[in-house]
N, C-alpha and C positions, 0 to 999 in steps of 0.2 A: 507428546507430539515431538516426532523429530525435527530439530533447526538447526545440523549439520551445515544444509542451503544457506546460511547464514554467512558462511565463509568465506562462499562465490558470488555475495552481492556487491553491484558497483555502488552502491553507495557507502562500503567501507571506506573509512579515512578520511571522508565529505563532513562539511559542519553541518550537523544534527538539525539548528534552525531553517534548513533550507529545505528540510520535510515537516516541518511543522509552523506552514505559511500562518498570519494572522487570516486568511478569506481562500475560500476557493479560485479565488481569480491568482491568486498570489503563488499558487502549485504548479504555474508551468516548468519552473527550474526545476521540481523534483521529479514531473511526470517525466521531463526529458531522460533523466538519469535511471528512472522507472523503465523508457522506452527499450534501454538498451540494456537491460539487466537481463545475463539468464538465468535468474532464479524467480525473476516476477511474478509469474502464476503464484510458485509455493508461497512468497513474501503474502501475494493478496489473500491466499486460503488460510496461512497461517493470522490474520488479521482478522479475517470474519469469521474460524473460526472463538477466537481472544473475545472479541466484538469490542476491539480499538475503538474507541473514541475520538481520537486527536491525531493528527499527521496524514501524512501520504503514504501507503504502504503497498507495494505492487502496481502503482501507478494510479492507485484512484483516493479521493479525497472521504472524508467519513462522511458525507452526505452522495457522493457515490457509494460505500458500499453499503451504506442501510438500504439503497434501492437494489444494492444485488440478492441481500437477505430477503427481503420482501418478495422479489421476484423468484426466488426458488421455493417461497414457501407459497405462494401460487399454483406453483410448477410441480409439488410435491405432495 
């Protein structure tokens, strides 16, 4: 998988704990940073496809993206 997109994320040069909240409630500082990323989509597709466990990756939480997996294997 290419992660070239890696280069143009805002969350380069950010401290790392600030995507890896202890609660979902604790992710708005990273969602925000997420909000304004142009690499977001890739960040989140490269995440579910990975199937991350832990952190904020393209602006959703890992109990957000196990519903996005779920919901495409619905869909699919």
């Amino acid at each position: 998988m290419n992660t070239s997109w890696r280069t143009k994320a805002a969350c380069i040069g950010l401290e790392a704990f600030t995507f890896y909240p202890e609660t979902d409630e604790d992710a708005d500082k990273a969602k925000e940073v997420c909000a304004l990323c142009p690499v977001q989509s890739a960040c989140l597709e490269y995440a579910l496809a990975r199937r991350e466990k832990e952190g904020v990756w393209g602006g959703c939480t890992e109990r957000e993206r196990r519903r996005i997996i779920r919901q495409r294997r619905r869909t699919a």
